[in-house]
Steps between C-alpha positions, in 0.01 A plus 500: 500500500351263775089463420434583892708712701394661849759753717513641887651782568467790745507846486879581467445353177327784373610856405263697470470853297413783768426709233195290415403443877483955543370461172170270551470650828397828322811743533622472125840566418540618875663398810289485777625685813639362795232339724357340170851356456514342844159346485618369164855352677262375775258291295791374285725406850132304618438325102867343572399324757175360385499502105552139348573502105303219309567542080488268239327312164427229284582481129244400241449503130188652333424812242283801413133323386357814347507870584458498829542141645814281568482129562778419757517110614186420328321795688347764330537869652347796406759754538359767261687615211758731655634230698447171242681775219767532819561125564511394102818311360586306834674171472392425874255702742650561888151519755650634765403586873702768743368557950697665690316285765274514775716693752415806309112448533537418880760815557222737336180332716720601770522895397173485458418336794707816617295734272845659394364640138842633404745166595187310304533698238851504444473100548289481225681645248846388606309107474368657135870564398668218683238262254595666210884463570488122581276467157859681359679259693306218319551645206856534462494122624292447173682714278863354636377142430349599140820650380663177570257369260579763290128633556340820588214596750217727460360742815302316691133533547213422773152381497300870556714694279374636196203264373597218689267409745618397885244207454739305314759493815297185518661386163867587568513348832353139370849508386706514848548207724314528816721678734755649306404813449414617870173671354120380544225694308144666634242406376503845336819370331684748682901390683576433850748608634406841351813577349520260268492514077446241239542463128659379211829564290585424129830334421638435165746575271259754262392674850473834502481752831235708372370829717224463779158647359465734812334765275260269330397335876375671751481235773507762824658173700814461314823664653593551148200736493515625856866619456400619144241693598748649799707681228 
């Protein structure tokens, strides 16, 4: 596996589950009726022309240090326990960044601008789910190249979930080149473009794929949660 490797891709790339998009927009194991499903087709027709894929990581070696802590290219993160028991037996760690870029930012200042509530709204959670799928992109780009390693990956995991503070997005992106990831943080530590998720991946051959914690965490941001929570 190459230490550094950034991709660009668009959003025909992508396919993503519309089960998951009725699902986080609140109408469970529905179908949402007609009108809702050509707003939907709308927004999606509009993200085609404006979305701009951005998705990839850098390898480094490092370890659990204690309970809660790993130490990943001589940093030290505190990732609380559920997520430094998650990431144990890695032969390499994968920080990784995913945008779907800043089209999508500039396409929803524009509904607003419009004060369209519903096209917003289905904007936001089709950007939610279109994240989440080029994060699965990425990782079956990780999990191809580990098998020809004959390695493993774990699930991957973001600064905010469970214990982990957002703080240390600071930490993980010391560890990008400038420019490569098409991401700058607030102050606050938050991502722009909006859409946008960051995190690490274990890789090894003792790896294991264990189950996300969703009923230990209750982090009300997640869209694990939200579309938990939705059932």
């Amino acid at each position: 596996m190459k230490n550094i490797e950034f991709f660009n891709g668009r959003l025909s790339d992508l396919t993503p589950d519309m089960r998951e998009v009725y699902l986080l927009m609140g109408y469970g194991d529905n179908t949402p009726d007609k009108a809702i499903l050509q707003v939907i087709e709308k927004v999606l027709s509009d993200l085609y022309e404006c979305i701009s894929l951005r998705y990839g990581y850098v390898l480094v070696h490092g370890g659990r240090c204690g309970k809660e802590q790993l130490q990943l290219g001589g940093e030290t993160f505190f990732t609380g326990a559920i997520i430094a028991h998650a990431m144990k037996e890695a032969d390499y760690y994968a920080l990784f960044t995913v945008t779907i870029g800043e089209g999508f930012d500039d396409y929803v200042a524009a509904l607003k601008q419009e004060d369209d509530i519903l096209l917003s709204f289905v904007a936001d959670v089709l950007g939610s789910i279109l994240a989440e799928t080029t994060v699965s992109l990425l990782m079956d780009t990780l999990k191809r190249k580990a098998e020809q390693k004959g390695m493993k990956i774990s699930n991957n995991y973001s600064p905010g979930y469970c214990s982990w503070h957002l703080s240390e997005q600071q930490k993980l992106f010391r560890f990008f080149p400038e420019n490569s990831t098409g991401i700058r943080l607030t102050d606050s530590c938050l991502m722009l473009p909006v859409k946008s998720v960051s995190g690490i991946v274990a890789i090894g051959r003792e790896v294991k794929k264990r189950p996300y914690g969703c009923d230990i965490c209750n982090m009300s941001s997640c869209i694990k949660n939200k579309k938990k929570q939705s059932n």
